[in-house]
C-alpha positions in Angstrom: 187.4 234.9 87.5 183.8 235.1 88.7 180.9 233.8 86.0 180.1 237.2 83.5 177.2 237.5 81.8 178.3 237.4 78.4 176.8 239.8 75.7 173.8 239.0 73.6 175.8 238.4 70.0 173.0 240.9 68.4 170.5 243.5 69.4 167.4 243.0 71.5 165.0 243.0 68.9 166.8 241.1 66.1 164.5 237.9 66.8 160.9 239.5 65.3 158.7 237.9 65.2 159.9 234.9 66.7 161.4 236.3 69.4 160.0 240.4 70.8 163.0 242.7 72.2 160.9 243.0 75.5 161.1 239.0 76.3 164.9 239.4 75.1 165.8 242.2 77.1 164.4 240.4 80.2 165.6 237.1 80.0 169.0 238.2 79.3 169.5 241.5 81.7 167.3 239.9 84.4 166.9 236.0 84.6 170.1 235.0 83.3 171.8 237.8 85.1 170.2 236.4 88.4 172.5 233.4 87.7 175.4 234.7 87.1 175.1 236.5 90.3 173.6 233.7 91.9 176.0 231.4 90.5 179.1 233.6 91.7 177.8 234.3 95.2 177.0 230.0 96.3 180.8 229.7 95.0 182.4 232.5 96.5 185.9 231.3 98.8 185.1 227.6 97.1 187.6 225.8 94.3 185.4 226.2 91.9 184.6 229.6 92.0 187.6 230.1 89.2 186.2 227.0 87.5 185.2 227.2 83.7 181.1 227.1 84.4 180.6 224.2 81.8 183.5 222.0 83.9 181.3 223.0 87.4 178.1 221.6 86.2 180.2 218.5 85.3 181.5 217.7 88.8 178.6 218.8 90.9 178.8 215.6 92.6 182.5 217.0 94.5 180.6 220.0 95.4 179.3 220.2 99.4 175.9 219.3 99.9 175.1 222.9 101.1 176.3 224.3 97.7 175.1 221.6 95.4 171.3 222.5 94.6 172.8 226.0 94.4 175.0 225.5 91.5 172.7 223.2 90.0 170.0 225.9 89.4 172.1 229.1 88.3 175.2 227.8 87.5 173.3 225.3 85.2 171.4 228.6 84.2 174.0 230.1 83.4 175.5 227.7 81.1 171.8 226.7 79.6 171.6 230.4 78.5 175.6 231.3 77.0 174.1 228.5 74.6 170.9 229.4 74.0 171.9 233.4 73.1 174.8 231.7 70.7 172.4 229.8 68.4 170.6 231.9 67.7 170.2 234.7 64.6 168.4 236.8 63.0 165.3 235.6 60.6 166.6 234.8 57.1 170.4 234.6 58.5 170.7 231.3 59.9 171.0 229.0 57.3 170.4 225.3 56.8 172.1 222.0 58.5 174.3 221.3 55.8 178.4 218.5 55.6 178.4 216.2 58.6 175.7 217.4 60.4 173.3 217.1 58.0 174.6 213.8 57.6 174.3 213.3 61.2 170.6 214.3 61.3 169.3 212.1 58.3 171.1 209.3 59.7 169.7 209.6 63.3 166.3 210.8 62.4 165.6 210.5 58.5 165.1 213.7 57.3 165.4 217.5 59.3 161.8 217.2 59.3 161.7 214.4 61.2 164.5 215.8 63.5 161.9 218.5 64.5 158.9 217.0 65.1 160.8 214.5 67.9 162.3 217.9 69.5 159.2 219.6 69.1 157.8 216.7 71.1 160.3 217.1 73.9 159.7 220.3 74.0 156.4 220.1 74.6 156.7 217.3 76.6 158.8 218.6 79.1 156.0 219.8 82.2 156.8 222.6 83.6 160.0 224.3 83.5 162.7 222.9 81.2 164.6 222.4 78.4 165.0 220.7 75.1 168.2 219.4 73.6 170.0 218.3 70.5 173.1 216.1 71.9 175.7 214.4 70.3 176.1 210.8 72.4 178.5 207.9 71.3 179.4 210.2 68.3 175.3 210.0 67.0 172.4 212.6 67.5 170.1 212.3 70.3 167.2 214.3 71.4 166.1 215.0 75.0 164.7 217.2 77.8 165.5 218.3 80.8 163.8 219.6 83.9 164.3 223.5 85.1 168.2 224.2 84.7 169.7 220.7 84.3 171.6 220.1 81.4 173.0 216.6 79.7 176.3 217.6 80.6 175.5 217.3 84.6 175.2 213.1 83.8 172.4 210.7 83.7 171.9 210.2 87.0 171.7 213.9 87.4 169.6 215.4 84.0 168.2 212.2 83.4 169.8 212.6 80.0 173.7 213.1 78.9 176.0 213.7 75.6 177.2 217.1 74.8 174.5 219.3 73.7 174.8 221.4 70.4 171.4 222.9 70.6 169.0 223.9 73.2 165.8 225.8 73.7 164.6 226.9 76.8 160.8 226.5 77.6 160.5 228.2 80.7 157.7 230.6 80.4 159.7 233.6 81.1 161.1 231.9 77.6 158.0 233.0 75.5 155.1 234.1 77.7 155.1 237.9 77.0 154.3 236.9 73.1 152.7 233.8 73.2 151.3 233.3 76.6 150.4 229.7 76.9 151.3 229.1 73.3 154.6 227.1 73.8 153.7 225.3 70.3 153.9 227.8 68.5 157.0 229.9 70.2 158.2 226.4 69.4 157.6 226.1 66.0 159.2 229.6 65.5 162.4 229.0 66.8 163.8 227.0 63.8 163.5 230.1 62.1 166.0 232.1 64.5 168.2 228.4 64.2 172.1 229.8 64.2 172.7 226.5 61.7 176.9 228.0 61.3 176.8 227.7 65.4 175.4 224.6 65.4 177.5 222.5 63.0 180.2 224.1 65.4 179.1 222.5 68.1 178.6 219.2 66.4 182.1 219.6 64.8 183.6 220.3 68.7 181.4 218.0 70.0 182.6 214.8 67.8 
């Protein structure tokens, strides 16, 4: 089956403040529908055009060179942004890091605190368009960032990262720029409080 752009798992405007319903409704309905349509139309009549997405950013190196950059971008997109929407809840709802991945984040970092401020600084290191990233590598935590739609999973050689990511944030402007225009610090620092914690010991629990 063709790539789908999946639901939002709540309403537009369930992020206030951290989040406004207008960025919502436009990052979901328009930019991460353009990859899904993207996506599907640079793998239309290929092999992988029937491929889970996740397994097609993992083997971009069989793709043709024509198709490659192609499904890099939005099927990377695409993939970036079904995690992003799922980690995400409601202010209040989210909960805390709590079992083994608490355990996992004093152990790689000292302290959730600590665990922030270094993906804070990825976050806001990353120039441009990007991403930052919570990975599980060699069964520890890792923190990274990528550039435009690369994610760890691509490879090394590819995102200049890899592990499995269990938590991302997208800092694309079209991210946060409607609410905090050039403030990326501070749509930063509001996104723990719209942290899906449930979700994200999920990941960690798939991801070990």
């Amino acid at each position: 089956m063709p790539f789908t752009l999946p639901a939002l798992p709540f309403p537009a405007n369930a992020l206030v403040p951290a989040i406004d319903a207008a960025t919502m409704e436009i990052h979901h309905g328009k930019h991460h529908k353009a990859y899904v349509d993207n996506a599907n139309k640079a793998l239309e009549g290929t092999p992988w055009a029937d491929m889970d997405p996740v397994e097609v950013i993992k083997s971009l190196k069989d793709l043709p060179d024509e198709k490659r950059g192609a499904v890099r971008n939005n099927a990377g997109g695409h993939v970036n942004h079904s995690m992003f929407w799922s980690i995400l809840a409601a202010p209040g709802t989210g909960g805390t890091p709590s079992g083994p991945l608490a355990e996992a984040i004093n152990a790689s970092f000292g302290s959730l605190d600590a665990m922030n401020e270094k993906f804070a600084a990825a976050a806001m290191g990353r120039f441009g368009s990007g991403w930052a990233w919570l990975c599980v590598k060699n069964g520890k935590l890792e923190i990274c960032s990528t550039a435009n739609q690369d994610n760890p999973l691509m490879g090394e050689s590819v995102a200049g990262c890899g592990g499995t990511p269990i938590l991302g944030l997208d800092v694309w402007e079209h991210a946060y720029y409607l609410n905090y225009q050039n403030r990326r610090a501070d749509y930063v620092a509001s996104f723990w409080t719209v942290v899906n914690w449930a979700k994200v010991q999920e990941n960690f629990a798939k991801a070990k």
